[in-house]
ROROKOL-274231 format. One line per 8 residues: number of its first residue (from 1); their letters; for each residue y, z, x of N, C-alpha, C, O. Coordinates in Angstrom, 3 decimals, padded with zeros to 6 digits. Atoms other than C-alpha are relative to their C-alpha. Example, Ala and Ser with C-alpha at 12.3 -4.5 7.8 and 13.67 -1.06 7.14 Angstrom:
! ROROKOL-274231
1	AS	-001.190:000.000:000.890:-004.500:007.800:012.300:001.200:000.000:000.900:001.181:000.665:001.936; -001.190:-000.060:-000.820:-001.060:007.140:013.670:001.090:000.730:-000.770:002.198:000.899:-000.261 $
***
This chain:
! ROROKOL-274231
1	XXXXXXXX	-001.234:000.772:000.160:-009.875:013.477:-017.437:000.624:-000.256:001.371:000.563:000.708:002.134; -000.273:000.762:-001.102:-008.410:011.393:-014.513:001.787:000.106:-000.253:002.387:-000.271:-001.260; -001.551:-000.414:-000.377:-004.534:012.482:-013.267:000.375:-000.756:001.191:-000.329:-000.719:002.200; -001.074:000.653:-000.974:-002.070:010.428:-011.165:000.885:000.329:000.244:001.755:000.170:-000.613; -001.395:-000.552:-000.372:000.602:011.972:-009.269:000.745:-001.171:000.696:000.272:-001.928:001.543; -000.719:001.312:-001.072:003.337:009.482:-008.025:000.979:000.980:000.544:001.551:001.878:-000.073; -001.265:-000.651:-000.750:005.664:010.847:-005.680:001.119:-000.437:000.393:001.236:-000.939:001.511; -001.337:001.199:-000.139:009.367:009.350:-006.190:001.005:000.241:001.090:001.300:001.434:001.174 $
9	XXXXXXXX	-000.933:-000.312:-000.418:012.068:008.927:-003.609:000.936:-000.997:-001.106:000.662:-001.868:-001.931; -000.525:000.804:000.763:014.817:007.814:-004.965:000.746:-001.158:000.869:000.939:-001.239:002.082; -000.696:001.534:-000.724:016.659:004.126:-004.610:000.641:000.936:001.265:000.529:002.147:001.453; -000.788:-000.535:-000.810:018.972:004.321:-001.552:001.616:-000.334:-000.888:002.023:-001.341:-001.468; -001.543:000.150:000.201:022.701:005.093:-002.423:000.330:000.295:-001.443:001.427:000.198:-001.993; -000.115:-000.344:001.337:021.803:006.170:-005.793:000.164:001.629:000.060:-000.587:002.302:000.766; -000.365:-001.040:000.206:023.454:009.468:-006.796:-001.006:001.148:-000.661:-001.241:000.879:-001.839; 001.203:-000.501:000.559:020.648:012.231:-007.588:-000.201:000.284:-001.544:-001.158:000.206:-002.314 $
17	XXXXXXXX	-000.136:-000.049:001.913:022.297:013.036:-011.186:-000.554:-001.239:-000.380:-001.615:-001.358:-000.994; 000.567:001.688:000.589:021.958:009.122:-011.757:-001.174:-000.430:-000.016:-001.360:-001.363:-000.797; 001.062:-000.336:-000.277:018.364:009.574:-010.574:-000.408:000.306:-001.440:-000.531:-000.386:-002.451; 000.290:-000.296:001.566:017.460:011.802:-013.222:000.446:-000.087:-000.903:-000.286:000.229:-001.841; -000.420:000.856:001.438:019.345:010.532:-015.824:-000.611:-001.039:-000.628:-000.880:-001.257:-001.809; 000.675:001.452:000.088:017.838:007.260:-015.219:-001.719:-000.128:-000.675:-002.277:-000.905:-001.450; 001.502:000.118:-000.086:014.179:008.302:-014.985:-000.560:001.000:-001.742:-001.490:000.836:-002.533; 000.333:-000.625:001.449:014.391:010.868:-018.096:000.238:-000.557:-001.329:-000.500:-000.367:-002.297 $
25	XXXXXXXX	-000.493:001.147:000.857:016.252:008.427:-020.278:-000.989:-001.290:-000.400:-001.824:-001.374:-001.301; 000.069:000.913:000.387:015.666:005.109:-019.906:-002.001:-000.162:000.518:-002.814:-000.786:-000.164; 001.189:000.400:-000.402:012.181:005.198:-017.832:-000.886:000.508:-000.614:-002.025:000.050:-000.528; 001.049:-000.662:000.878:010.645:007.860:-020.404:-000.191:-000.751:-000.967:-001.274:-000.694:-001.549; 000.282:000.384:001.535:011.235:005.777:-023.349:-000.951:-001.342:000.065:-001.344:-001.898:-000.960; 000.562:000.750:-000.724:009.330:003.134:-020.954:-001.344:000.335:-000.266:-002.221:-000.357:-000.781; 001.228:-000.584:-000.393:006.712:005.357:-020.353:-000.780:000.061:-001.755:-001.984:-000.066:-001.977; 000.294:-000.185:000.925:006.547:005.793:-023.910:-001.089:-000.980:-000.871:-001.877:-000.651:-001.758 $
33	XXXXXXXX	000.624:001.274:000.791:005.047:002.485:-025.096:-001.403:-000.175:000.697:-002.225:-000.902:000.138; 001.424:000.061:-000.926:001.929:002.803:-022.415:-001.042:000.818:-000.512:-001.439:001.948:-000.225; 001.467:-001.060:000.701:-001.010:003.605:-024.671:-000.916:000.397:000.685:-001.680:001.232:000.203; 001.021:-000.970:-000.903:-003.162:004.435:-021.610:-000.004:000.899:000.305:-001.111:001.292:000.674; -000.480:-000.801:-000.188:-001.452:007.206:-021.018:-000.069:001.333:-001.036:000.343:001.435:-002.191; 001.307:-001.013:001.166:-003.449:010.445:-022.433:001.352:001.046:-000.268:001.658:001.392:-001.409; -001.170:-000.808:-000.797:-000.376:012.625:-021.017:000.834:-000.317:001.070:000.435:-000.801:002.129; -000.694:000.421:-001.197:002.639:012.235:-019.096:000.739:001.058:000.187:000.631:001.974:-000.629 $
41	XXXXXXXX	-001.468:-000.788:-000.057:005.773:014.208:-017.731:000.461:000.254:001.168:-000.468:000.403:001.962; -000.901:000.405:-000.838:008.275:014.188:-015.199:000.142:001.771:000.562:000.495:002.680:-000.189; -000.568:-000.880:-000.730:008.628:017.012:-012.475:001.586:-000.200:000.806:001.444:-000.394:002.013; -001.159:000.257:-000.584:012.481:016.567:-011.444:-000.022:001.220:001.543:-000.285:002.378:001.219; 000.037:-000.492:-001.198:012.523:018.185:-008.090:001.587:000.589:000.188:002.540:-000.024:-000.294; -001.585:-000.918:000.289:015.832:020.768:-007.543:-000.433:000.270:002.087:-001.151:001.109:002.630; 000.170:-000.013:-001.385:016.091:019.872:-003.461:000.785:001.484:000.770:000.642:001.931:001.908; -000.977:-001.697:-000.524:018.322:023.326:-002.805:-001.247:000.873:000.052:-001.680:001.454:001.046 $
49	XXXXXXXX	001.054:-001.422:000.512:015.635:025.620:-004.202:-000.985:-000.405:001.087:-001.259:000.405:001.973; 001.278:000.871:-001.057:012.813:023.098:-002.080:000.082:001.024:001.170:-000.625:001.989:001.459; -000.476:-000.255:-001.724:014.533:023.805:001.416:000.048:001.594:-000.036:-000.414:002.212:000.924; 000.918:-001.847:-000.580:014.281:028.007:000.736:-000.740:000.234:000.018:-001.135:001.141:000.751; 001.477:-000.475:-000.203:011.145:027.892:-000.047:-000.627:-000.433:000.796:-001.663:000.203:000.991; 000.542:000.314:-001.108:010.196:025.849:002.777:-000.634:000.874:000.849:000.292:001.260:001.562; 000.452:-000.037:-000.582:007.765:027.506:004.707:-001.229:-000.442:000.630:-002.090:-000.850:-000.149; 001.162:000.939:-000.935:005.141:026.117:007.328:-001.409:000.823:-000.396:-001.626:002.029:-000.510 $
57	XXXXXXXX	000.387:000.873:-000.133:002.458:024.858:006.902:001.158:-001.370:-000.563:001.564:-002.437:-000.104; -000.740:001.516:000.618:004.565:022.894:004.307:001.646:000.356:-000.296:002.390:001.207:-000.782; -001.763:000.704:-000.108:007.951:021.303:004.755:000.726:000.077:-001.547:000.146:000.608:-002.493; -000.593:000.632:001.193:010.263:020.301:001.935:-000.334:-001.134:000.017:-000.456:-001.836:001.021; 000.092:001.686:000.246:009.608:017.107:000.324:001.052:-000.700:000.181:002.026:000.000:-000.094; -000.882:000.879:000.241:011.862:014.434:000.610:000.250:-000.946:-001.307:001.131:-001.710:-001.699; 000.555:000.587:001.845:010.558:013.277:-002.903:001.152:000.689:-000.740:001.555:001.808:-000.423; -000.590:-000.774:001.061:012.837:013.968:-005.767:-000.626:000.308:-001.206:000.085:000.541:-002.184 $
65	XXXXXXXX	000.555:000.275:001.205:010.451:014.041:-008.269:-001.692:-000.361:000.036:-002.310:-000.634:001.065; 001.812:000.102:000.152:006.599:013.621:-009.214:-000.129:-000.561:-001.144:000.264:000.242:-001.990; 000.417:000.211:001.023:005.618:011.638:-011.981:-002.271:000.380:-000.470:-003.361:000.163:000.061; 001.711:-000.351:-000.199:002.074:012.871:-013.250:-000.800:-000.754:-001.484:-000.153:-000.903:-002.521; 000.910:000.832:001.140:-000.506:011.037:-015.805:-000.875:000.419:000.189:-001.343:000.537:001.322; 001.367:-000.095:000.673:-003.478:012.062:-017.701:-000.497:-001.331:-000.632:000.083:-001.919:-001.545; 000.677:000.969:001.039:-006.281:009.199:-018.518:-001.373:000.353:000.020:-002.022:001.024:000.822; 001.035:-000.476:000.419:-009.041:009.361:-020.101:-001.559:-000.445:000.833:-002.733:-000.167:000.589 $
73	XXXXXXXX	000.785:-000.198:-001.298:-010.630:008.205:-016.770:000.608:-000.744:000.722:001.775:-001.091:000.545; -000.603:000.225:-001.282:-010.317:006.814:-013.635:000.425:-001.479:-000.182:001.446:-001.939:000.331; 000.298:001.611:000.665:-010.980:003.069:-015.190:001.262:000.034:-000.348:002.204:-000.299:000.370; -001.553:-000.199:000.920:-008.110:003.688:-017.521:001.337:-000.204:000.898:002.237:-001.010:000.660; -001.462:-000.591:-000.769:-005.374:004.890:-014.880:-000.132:-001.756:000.589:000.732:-002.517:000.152; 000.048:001.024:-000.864:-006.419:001.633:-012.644:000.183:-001.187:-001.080:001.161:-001.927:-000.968; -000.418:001.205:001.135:-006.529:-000.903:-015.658:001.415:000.004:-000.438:002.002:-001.061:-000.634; -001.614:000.381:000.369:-002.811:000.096:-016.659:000.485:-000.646:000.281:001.031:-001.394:-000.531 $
81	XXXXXXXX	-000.978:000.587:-000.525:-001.186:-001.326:-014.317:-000.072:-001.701:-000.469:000.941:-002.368:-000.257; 000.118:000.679:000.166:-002.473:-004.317:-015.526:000.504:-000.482:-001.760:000.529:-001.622:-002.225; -000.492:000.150:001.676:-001.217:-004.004:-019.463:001.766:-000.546:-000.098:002.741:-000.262:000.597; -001.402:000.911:000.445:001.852:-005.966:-020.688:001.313:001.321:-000.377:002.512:001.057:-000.288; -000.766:-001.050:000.544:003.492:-002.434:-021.953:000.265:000.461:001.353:001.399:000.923:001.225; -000.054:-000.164:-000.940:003.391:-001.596:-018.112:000.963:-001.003:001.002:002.043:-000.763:001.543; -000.692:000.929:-000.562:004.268:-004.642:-016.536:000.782:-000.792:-000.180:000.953:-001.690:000.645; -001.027:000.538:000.470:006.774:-005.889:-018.287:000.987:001.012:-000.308:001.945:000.612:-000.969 $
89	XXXXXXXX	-000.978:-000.620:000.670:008.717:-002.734:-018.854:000.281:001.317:000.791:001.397:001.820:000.922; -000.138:-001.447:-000.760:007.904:000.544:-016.767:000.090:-000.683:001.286:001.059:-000.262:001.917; 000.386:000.296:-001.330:006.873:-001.443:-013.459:001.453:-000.700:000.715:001.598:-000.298:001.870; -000.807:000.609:000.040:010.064:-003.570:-013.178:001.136:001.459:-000.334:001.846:001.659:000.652; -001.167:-000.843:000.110:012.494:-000.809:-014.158:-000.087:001.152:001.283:000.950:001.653:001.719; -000.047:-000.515:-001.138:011.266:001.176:-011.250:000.898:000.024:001.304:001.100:000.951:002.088; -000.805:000.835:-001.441:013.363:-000.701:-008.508:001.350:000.653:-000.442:002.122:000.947:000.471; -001.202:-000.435:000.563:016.349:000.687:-010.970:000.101:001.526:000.714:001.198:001.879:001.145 $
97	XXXXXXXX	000.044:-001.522:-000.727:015.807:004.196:-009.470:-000.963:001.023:001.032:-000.808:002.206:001.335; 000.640:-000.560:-000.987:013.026:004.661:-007.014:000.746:-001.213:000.784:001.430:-002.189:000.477; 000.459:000.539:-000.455:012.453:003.924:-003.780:-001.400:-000.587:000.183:-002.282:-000.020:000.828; 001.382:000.096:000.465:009.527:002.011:-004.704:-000.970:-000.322:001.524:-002.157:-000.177:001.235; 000.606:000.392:-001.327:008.062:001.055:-000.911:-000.410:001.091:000.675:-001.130:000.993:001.668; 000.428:-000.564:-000.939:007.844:004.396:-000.002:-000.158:001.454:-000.819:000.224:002.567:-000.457; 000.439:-000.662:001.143:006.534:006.109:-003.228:-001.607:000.681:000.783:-002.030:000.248:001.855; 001.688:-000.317:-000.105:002.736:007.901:-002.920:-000.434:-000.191:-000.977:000.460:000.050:-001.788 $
105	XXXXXXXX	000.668:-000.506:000.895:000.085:007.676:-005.688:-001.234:000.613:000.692:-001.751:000.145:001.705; 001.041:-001.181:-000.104:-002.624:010.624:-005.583:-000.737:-000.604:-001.220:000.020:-000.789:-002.173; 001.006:-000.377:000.784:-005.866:009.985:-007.828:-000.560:001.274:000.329:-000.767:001.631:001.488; 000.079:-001.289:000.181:-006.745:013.222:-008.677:-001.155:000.693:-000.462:-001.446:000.131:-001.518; 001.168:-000.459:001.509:-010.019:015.437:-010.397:000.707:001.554:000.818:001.247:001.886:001.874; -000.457:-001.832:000.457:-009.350:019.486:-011.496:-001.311:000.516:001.092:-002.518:000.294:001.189; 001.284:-000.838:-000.678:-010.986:021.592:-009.051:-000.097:001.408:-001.053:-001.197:001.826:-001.415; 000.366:-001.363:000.645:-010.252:024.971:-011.146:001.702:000.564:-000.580:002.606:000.326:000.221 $
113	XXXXXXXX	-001.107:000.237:000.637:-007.212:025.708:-013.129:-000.118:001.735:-001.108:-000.813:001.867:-002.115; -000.712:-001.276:001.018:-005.704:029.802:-014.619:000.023:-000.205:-001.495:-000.819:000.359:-002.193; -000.449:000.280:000.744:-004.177:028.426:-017.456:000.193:-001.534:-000.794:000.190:-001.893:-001.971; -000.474:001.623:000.241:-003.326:024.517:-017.035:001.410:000.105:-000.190:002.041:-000.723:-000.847; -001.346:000.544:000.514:000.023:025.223:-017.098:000.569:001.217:-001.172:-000.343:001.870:-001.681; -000.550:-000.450:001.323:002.277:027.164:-019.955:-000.474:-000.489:-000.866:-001.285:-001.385:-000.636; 000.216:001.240:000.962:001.913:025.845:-023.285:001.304:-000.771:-000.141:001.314:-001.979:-000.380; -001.163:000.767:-000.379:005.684:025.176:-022.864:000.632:000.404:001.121:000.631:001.537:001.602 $
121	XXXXXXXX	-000.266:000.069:-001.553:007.379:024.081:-019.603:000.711:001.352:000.104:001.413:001.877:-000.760; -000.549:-001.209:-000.974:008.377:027.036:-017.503:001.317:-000.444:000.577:001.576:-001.577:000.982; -001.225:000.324:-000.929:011.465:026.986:-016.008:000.097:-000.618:001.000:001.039:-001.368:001.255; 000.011:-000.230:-001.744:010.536:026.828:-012.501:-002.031:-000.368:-000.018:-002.941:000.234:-000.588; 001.063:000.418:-000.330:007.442:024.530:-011.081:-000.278:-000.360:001.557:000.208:-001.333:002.133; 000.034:000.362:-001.631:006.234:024.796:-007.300:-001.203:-000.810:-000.088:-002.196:-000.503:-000.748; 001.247:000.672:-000.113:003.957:022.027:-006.417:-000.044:-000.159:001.864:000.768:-000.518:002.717; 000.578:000.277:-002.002:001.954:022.066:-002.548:-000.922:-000.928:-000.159:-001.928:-000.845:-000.864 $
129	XXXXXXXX	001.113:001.107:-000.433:000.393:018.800:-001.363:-000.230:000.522:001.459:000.716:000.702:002.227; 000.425:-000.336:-000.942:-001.723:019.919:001.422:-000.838:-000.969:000.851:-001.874:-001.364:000.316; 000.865:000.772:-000.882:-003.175:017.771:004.279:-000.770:000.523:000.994:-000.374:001.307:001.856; 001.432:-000.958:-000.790:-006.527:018.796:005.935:000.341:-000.290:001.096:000.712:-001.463:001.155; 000.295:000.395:-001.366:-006.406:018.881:009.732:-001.287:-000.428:000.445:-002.320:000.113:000.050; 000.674:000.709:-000.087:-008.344:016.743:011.115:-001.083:000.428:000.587:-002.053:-000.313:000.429; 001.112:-000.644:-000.415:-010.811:019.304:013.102:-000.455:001.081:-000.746:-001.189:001.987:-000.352; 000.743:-000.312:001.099:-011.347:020.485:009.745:-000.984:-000.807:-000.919:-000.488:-001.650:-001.667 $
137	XXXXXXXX	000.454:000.776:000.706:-014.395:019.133:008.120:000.369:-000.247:-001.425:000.675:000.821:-001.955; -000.186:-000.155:001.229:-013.743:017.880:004.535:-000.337:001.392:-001.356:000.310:001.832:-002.305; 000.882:-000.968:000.983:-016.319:020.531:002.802:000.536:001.159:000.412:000.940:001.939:-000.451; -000.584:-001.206:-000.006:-015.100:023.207:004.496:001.276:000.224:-000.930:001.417:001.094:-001.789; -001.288:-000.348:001.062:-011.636:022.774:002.889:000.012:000.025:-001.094:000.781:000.724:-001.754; 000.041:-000.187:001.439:-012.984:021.813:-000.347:-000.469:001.431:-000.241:000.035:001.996:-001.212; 000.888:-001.305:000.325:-015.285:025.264:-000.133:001.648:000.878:000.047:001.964:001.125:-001.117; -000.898:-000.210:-000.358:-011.883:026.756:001.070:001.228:000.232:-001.232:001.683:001.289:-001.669 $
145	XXXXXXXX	-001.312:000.134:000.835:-009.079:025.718:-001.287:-000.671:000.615:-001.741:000.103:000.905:-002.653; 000.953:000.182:001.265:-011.926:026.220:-004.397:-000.365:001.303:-000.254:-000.774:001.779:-001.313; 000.612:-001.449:-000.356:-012.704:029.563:-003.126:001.455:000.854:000.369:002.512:001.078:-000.219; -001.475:-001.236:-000.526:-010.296:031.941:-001.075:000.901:-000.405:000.267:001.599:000.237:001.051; -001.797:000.330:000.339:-007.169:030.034:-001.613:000.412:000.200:-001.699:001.569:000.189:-002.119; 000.468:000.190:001.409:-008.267:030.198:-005.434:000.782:001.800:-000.055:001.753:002.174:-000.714; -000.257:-001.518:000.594:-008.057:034.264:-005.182:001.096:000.387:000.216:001.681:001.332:-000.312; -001.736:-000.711:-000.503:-004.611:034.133:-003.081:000.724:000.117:-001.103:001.330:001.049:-001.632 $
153	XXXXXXXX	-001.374:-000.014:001.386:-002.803:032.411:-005.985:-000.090:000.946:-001.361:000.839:001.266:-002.102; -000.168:-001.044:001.284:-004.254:034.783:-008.740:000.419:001.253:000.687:000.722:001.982:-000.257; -000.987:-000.703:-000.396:-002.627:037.505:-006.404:001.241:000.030:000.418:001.812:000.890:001.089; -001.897:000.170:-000.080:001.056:035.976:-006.515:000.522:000.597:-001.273:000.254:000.255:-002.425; -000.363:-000.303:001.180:002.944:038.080:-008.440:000.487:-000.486:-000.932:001.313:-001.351:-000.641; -000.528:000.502:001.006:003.733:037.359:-011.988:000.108:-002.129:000.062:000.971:-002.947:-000.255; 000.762:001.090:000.151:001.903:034.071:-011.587:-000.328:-000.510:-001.705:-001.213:000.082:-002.324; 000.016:000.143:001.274:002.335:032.308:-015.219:-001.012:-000.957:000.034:-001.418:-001.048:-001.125 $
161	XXXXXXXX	000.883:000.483:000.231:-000.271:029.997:-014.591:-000.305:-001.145:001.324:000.651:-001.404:002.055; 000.190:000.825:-001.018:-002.137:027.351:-011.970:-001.281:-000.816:-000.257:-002.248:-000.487:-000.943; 000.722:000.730:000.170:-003.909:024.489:-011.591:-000.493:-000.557:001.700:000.594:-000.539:002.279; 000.367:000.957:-000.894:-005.531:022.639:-008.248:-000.661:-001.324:-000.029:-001.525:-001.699:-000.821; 000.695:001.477:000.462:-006.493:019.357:-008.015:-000.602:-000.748:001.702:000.071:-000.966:002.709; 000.266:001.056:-001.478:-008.921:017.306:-005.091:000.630:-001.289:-000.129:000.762:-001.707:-001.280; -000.743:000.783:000.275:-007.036:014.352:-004.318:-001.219:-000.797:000.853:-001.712:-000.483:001.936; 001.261:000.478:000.164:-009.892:011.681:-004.698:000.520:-001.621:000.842:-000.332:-002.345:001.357 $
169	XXXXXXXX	-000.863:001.329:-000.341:-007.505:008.491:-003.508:000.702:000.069:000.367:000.927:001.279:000.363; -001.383:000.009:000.174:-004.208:007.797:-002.593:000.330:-001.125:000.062:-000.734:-001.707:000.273; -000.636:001.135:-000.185:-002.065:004.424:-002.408:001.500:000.188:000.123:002.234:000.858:-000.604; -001.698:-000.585:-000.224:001.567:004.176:-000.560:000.075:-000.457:001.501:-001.025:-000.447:002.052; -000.369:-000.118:-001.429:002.709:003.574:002.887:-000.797:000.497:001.314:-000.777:001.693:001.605; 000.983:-000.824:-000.978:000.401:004.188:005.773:000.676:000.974:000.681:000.061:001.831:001.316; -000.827:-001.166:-001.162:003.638:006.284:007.534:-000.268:001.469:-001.136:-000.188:002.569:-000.589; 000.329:-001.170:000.928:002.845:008.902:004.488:-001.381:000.907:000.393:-002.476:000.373:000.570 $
177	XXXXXXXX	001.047:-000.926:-000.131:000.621:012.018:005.107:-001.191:-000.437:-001.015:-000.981:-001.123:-002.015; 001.017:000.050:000.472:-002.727:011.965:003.965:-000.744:001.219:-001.296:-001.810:001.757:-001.594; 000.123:-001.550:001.122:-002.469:014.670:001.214:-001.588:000.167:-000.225:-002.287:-000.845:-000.274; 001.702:-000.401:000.482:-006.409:016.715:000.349:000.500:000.299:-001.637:000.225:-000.187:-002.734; 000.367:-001.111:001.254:-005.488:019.082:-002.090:001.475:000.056:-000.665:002.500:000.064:000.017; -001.691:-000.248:000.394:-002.340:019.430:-004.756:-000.336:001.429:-000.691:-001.434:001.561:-001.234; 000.206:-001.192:000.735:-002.072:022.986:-006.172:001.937:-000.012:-001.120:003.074:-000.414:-000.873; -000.976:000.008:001.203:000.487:023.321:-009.099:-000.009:001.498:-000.655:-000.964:002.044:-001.208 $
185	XXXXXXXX	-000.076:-001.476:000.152:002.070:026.896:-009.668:001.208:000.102:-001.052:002.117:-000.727:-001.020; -001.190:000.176:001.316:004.446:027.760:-012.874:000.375:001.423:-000.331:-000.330:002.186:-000.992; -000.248:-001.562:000.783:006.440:031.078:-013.381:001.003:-000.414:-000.832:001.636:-001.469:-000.848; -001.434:-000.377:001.398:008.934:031.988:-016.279:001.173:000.183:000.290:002.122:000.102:-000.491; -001.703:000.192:-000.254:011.868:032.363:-014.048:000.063:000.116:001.399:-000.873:000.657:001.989; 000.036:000.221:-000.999:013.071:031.734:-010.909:000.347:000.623:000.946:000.481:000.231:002.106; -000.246:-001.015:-000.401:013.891:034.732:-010.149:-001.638:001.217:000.224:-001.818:002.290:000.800; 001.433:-000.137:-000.244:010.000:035.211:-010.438:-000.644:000.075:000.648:-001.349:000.976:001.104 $
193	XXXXXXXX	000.310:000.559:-001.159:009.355:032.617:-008.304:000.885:000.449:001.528:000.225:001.054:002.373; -000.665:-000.977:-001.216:011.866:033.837:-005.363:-000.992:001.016:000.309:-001.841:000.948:001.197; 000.854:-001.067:-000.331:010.289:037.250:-005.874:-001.417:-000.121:000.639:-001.701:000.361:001.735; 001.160:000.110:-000.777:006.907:036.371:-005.206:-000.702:-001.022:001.109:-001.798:-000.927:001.662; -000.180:000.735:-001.515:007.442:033.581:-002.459:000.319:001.448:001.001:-000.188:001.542:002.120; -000.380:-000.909:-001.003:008.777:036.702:-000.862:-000.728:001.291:000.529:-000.434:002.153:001.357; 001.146:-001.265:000.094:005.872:039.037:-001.222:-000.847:000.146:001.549:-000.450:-000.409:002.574; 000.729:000.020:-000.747:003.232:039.907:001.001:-001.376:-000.457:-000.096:-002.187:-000.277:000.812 $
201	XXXXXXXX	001.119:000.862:000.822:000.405:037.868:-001.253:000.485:-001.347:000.776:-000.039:-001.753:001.813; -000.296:001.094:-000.605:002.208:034.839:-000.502:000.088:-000.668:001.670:-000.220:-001.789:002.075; 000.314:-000.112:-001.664:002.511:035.433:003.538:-001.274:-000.315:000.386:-001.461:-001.104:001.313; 000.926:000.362:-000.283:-001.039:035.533:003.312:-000.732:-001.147:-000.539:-001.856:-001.490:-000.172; 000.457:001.472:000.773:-001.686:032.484:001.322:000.427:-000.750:000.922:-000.517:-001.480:001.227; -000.891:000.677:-000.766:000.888:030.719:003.888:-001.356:000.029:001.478:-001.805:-000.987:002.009; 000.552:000.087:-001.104:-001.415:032.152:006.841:-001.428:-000.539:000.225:-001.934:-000.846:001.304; 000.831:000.527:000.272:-004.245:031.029:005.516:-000.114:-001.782:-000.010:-000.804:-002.696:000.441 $
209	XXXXXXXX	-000.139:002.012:000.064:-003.284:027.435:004.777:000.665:-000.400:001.523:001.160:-001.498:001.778; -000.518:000.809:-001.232:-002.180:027.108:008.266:-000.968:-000.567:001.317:-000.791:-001.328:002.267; 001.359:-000.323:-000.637:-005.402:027.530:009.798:-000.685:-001.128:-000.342:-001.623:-001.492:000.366; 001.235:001.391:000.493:-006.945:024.288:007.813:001.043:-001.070:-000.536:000.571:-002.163:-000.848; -000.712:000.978:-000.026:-003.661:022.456:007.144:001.367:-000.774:001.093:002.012:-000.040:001.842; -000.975:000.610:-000.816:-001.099:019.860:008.998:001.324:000.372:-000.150:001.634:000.699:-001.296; -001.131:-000.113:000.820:002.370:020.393:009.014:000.994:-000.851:-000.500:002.220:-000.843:-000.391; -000.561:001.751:000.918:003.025:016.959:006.949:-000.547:000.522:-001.033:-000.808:-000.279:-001.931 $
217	XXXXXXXX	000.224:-000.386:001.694:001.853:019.515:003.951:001.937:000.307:-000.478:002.961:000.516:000.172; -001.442:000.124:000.511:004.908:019.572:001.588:000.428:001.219:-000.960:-000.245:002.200:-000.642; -000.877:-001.182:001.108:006.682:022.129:-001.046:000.644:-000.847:-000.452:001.195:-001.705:000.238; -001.137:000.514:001.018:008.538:020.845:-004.004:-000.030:001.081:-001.257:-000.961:001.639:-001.839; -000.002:-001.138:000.963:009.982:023.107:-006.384:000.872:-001.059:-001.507:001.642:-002.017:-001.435; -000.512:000.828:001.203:010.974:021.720:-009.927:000.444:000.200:-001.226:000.648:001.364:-001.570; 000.211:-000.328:001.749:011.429:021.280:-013.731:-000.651:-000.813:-000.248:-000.562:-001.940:000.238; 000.870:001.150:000.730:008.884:019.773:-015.734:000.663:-000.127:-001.377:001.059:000.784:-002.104 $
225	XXXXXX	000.125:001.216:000.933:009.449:017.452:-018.195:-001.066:-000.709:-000.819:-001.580:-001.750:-000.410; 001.176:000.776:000.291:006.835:016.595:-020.597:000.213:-000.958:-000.968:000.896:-000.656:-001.946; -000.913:001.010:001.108:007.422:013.356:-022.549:-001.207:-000.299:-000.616:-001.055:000.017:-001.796; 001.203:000.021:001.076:003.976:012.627:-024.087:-001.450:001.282:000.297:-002.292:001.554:001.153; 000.564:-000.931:-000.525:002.395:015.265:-024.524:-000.720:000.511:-001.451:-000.090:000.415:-002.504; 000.838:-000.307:001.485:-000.567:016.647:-027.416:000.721:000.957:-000.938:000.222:001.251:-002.024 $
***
């Protein structure tokens, strides 16, 4: 199954409540009518929480948000944009609350995945887009992120579940990082997450990814939102 991460800023001068109001409201019930769409749901991004957890390799995002899609392949995701339920209704309402010029999309495939996630949203969702340095060969990082970055995150404490994903494409702004790898981490409370950002598991996950990533990798911490969902 074929996943699309978009990465939203929002309009300029638009208020962040009005943001997500906008995008959970009126743009879900949007999203709703797009039968290509296997799975969807909205990471709202909580920019306070972002900026503590900020540490290097990766920054805080400037993104407020992640929209993510499941299709039932890669064909699928790329043909949407072309459907009348799309372009007449989700694509056009966009301009209402992104900044759409300086959005990312990620095509995506599962490298290896805990859980996939809760079966219902977690409180608290950290997502890392990581960008390979460039006197890193590709394979190494895939062997890398697939392997002994794989064993860090099943030693973060009270880890409720994780997913990674190779990022197979992207489309967006050439001033935008070149994201490899997205890893997607989900505890039960955020008092969880604190705790084990603060560990000594996580230090070494951090020292590790610094060694094979840029520091145009990002941190976003969130709530998910799932609006179609099995």
């Amino acid at each position: 199954m074929a996943k699309m991460f978009v990465l939203i800023p929002k309009k300029p001068g638009l208020a962040d409540q009005d943001f997500h109001h906008h995008w959970l409201t009126t743009h879900a019930a949007l999203a709703r009518r797009i039968t290509a769409l296997d799975k969807y749901c909205q990471s709202h991004a909580d920019p306070e929480l972002t900026a503590r957890l900020a540490r290097k390799p990766f920054a805080a995002s400037g993104f407020l948000g992640v929209s993510e899609a499941w299709f039932r392949s890669a064909d699928e995701a790329l043909s949407m944009t072309s459907t009348a339920e799309y372009r007449d209704g989700a694509l056009p309402d966009e301009e209402n609350f992104m900044d759409v010029a300086n959005k990312a999309r990620l095509f995506t495939t599962k490298v290896t995945s805990s859980s996939n996630g809760p079966e219902r949203p977690a409180p608290v969702k950290l997502m890392l887009f990581s960008e390979r340095r460039r006197d890193v060969d590709a394979d190494t990082f895939a062997r890398h992120w697939a392997g002994e970055h794989t064993g860090m995150l099943h030693a973060l404490p009270r880890l409720a579940g994780h997913t990674q994903r190779l990022v197979d494409s992207r489309a967006g702004a050439a001033s935008l990082p070149d994201w490899s790898f997205v890893d997607e981490l989900w505890w039960r409370t955020e008092s969880d997450l604190r705790a084990a950002w603060a560990s000594p598991a996580t230090a070494r996950l951090l020292e590790s990814a610094r060694r094979l990533t840029t520091d145009r990798s990002v941190v976003l911490a969130a709530r998910e939102h799932r609006i179609i969902w099995p």
